[in-house]
Each structure stands twice: as C-alpha cells, then as structure tokens.
C-alpha positions as CSV (number, residue, x, y, z in Angstrom):
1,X,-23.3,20.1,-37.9
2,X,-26.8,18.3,-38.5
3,X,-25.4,14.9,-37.7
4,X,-24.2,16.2,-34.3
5,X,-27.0,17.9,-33.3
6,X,-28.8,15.1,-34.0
7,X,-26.6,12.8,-32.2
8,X,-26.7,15.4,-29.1
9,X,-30.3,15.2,-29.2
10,X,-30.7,11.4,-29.4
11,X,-27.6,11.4,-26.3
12,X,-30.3,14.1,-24.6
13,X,-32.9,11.7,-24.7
14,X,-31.3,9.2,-23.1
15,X,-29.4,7.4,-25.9
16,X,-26.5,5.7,-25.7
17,X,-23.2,5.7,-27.8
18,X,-20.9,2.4,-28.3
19,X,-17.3,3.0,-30.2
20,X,-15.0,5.6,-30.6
21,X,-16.1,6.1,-34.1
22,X,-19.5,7.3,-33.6
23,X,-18.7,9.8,-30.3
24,X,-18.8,13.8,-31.3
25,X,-15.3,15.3,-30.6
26,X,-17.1,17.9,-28.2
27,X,-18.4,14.8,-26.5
28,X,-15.5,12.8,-26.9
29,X,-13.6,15.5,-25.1
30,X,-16.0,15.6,-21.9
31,X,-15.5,11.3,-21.8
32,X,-11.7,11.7,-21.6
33,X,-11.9,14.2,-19.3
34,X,-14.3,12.0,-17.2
35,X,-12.3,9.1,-17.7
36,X,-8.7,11.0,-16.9
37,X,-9.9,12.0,-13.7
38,X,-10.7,8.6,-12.4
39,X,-7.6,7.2,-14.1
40,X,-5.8,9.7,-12.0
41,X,-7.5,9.5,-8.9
42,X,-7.4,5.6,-8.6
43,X,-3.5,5.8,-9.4
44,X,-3.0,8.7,-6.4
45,X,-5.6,7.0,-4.3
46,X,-3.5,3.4,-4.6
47,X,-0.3,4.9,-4.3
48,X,-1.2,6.4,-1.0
49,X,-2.9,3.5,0.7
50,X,0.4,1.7,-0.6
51,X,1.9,3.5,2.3
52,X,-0.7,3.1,4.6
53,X,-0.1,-0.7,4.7
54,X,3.2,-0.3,7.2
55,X,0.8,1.6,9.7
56,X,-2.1,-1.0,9.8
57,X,-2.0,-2.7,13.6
58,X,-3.1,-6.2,12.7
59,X,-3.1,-8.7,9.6
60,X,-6.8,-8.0,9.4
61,X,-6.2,-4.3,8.6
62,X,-3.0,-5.3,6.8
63,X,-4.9,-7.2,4.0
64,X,-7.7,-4.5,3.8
65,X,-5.3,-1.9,2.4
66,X,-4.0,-3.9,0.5
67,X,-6.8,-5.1,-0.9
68,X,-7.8,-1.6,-1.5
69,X,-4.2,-0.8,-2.8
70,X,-4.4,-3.4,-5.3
71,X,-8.0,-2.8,-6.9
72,X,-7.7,0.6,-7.0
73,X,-5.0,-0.1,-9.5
74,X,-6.9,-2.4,-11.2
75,X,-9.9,-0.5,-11.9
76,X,-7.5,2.1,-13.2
77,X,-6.1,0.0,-15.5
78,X,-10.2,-1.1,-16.8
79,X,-11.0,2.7,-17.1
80,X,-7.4,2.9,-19.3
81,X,-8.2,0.4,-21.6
82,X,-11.7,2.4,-22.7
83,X,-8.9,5.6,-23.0
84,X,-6.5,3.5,-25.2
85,X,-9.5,2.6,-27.5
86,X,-9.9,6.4,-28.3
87,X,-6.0,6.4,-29.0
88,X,-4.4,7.2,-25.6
89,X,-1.1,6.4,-25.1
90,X,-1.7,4.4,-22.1
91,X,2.1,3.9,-21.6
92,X,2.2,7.3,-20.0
93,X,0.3,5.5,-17.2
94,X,3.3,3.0,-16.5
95,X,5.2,4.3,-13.9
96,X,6.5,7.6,-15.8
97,X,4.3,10.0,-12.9
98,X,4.9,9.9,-9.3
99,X,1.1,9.1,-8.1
100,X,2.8,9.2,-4.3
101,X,3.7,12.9,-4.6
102,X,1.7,14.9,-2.0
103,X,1.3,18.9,-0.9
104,X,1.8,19.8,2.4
105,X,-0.6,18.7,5.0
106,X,-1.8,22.0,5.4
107,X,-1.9,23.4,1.8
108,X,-5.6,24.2,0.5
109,X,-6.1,23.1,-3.0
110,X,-9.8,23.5,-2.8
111,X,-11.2,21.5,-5.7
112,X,-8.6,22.9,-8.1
113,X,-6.5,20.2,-10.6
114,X,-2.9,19.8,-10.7
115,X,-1.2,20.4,-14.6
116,X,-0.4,17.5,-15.6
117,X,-2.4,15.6,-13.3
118,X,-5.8,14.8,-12.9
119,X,-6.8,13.5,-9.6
120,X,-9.1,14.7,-8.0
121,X,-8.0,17.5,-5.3
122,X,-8.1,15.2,-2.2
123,X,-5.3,12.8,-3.6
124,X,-2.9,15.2,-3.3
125,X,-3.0,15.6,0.4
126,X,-0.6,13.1,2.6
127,X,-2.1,10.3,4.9
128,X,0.1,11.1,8.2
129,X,-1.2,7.1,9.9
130,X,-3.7,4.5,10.4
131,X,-6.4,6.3,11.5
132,X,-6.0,9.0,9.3
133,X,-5.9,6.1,6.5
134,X,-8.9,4.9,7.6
135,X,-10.5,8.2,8.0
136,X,-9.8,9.5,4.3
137,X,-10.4,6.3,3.3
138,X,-14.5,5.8,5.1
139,X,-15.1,9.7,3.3
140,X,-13.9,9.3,0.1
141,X,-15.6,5.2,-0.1
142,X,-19.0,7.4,0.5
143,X,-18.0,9.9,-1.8
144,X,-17.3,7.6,-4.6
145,X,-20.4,5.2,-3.9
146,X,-22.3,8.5,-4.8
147,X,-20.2,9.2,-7.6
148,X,-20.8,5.9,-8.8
149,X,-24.6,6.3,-8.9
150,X,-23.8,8.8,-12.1
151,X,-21.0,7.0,-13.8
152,X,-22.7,3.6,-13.7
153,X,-24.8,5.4,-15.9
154,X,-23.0,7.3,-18.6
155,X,-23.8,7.4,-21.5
156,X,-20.6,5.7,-23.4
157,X,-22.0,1.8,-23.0
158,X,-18.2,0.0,-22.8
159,X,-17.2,2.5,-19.8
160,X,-20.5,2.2,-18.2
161,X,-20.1,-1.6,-18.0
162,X,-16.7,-1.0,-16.7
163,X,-18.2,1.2,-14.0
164,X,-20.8,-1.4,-13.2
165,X,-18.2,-4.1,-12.6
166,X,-15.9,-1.7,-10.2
167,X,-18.8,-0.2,-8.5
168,X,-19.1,-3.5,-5.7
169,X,-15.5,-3.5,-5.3
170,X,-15.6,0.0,-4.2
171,X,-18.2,0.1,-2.1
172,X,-16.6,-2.8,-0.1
173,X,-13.8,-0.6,0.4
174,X,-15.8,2.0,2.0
175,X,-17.2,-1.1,4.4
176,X,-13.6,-2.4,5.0
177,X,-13.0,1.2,6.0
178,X,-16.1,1.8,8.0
179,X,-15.5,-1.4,9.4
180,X,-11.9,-0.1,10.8
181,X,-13.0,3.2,12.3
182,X,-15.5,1.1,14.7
183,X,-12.7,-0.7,16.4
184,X,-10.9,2.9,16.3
185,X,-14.2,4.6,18.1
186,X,-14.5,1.6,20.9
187,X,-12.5,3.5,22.8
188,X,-11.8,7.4,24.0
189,X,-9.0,7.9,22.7
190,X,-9.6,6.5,19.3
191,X,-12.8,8.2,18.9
192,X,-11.1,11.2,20.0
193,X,-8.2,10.5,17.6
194,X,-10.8,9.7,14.5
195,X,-12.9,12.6,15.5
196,X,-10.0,14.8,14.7
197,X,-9.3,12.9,11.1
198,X,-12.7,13.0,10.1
199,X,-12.8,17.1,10.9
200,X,-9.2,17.4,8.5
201,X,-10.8,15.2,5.7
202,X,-14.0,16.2,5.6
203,X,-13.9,19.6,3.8
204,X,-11.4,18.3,1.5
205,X,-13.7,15.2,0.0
206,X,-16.6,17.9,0.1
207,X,-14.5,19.5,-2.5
208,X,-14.3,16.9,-4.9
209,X,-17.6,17.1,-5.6
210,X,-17.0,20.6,-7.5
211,X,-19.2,24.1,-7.2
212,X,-22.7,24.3,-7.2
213,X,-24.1,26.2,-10.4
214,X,-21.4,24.3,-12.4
215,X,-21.7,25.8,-16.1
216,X,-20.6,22.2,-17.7
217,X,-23.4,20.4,-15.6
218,X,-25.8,21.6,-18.4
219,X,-23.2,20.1,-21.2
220,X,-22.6,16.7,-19.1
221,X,-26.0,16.5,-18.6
222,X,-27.2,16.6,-22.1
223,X,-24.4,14.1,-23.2
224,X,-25.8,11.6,-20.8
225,X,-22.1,11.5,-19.0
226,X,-24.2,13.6,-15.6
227,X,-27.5,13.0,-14.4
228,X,-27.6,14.9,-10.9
229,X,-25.6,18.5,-10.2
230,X,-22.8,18.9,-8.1
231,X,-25.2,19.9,-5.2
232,X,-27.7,17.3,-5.3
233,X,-24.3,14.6,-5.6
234,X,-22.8,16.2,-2.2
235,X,-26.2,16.4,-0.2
236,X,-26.1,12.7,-0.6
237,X,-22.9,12.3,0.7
238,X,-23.3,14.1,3.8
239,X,-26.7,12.6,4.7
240,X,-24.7,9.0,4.0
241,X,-21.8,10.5,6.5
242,X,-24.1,11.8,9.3
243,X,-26.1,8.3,9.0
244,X,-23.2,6.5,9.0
245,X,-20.9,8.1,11.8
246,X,-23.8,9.1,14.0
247,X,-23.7,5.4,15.7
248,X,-20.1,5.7,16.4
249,X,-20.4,9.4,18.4
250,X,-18.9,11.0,15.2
C-alpha cells in the first residue's frame, strides 16, 4: 500500500511512469480504459469513412477519405501495440468485431458505451453522404484536436509519444475536412445542406466529451492521464466550432 501511495503521489506531481511493470493496477486499469476507447473509436471512425469514399464527388475528396480511412487505422494499430505490451490480446482487434455496425440514424445513445465495444458514442451513428461525411468528420477533427491537448500529455511516457506522433495527422484531417465543407458552403444549397448536418452532429460529438462533475476526473487527474475536466475540454471545442464555421455562415 505505501509503494502505491507513493507512486500516486509522485504521478500527482507530475511524474511520469515508463513500463508495464512499474504502473499500479488501479492505474493500469484507467490506461486501458483510455487506451480501449481510442482503439475503438479509430477502428469505428475508419470503418465509417471507408464508406464515405464511394460518395466523395471528385478525386480530390476521394483521396481525403481515404487518407483519413487509412490513418485512422493506423494510429489504432500504434495505440494497440502500447495495449499488447500490458498483455492484450491484440488479435481480438483483427477483424473478429464489426467496426461498420451502426444504430439507427435517429437512436440517442447520449454518451453511453456499447458492451463489448468501446467507441466513443458518436461512432455508432451512420454517415447517410458526402456532406454528412464531411460534416461529422469537421466536428469530431475539433473534438479530437482538443482531446489531444490532454492525451499528448498522459502520464504513461510510450503512449504519450504515440499521441504526439498521431496528433499532426489528426489535426490535418480536421483541415481536409474543413477544407471540404467550404466548397460545400459556396453555394445555397450546400450551405443549406451542411447547415442541416452540422445541427444532427453537433449534439452527438458534444457528448463525447462526457458529464460535467465527472467523479473519475479527480482519479484521472491525479494519475496524470487528465489535466482539464470534461467542461473546460468541451468549452474549447465550441469556441473552436463557432470560430471556425462563423466565416462560412454556419
């Protein structure tokens, strides 16, 4: 008990820890958890923009998602290898779960997990065409670049290095998409179009971010795996959103 409580304390103050042998199994528990959830999401998120390919309307938007299809694959796979050192099975992770499987369109998951499966809430819904792809995709890019700003900075050095590689490839997703909805907005119809997206995704990337008041944010926090609470994460993100879309009459 001693040497954990001192570990928690030197992870409290900043500290950082290096190899699976040295990590706390209450701590240990949080970093799978945390590592799980972006496993998950990256898997869902590439399997979705997978399909999103066939509606792109030009090569240019053609090699965008499937840039993004392929690297959010690939940075799954990074993240899996820091599970696999802890003992994961990483085979799991090889085409034995159906990361294409959506609810309905109109289902409300809120931020609640699947069993089974962690993604995060929003990969569960179905992309329905291009700028709809685009649309989820412009969100969640901000969503993650502010997620990014914590898990760049965790507290497990081998998965924060990881996280510090992906973190540019990400955010130039968000651009490609951002890039996409200004030649949707050019005209009426596609800012109309887009407008409606952005109002369906909206609420359901808001929910990723989790509740305000979490009760583990206090836990996280002293492992070193958060730095900022759930609220302070998704004020961020809707100050990036209103900065960002503003210019486009969105």
């Amino acid at each position: 008990m001693s040497d954990t409580m001192n570990i928690e304390d030197y992870l409290a103050q900043g500290g950082v820890l290096t190899a699976p042998g040295n990590v706390p199994a209450r701590y240990r528990g949080e970093l799978m958890r945390l590592m799980g959830s972006f496993v998950d999401s990256e898997l869902a998120g590439s399997a979705g923009f997978a399909a999103s390919i066939n509606f792109a309307p030009g090569i240019k938007e053609r090699i965008a998602a499937s840039r993004i299809t392929l690297e959010k694959a690939d940075h799954a796979e990074r993240v899996l290898d820091v599970m696999g050192s802890f003992g994961t099975d990483t085979k799991r992770y090889q085409g034995q779960h159906d990361w294409a499987a959506r609810v309905g369109r109109d289902a409300d998951l809120g931020a609640a997990r699947q069993a089974g499966d962690m993604r995060l809430s929003v990969f569960h819904y179905p992309i329905t065409g291009w700028t709809d792809a685009v649309a989820m995709n412009v969100l969640m890019g901000f969503a993650t670049g502010v997620q990014m700003t914590e898990l760049t900075r965790v507290s497990y050095a081998p998965l924060a290095e990881v996280f510090r590689e992906i973190a540019p490839r990400e955010a130039r997703h968000a651009e490609l998409g951002l890039e996409g909805l200004e030649r949707i907005a050019a005209t009426d119809a596609g800012r109309t179009e887009a407008g409606a997206a952005i109002a369906y995704w909206r609420p359901r990337v808001a929910a990723t971010f989790g509740v305000a008041g979490s009760g583990r944010y206090d836990t996280l926090r002293k492992f070193g795996l958060r730095h900022s609470p759930n609220e302070a994460l998704l004020a961020r993100w809707e100050a990036l959103v209103a900065e960002k879309l503003a210019p486009l009459g969105l």
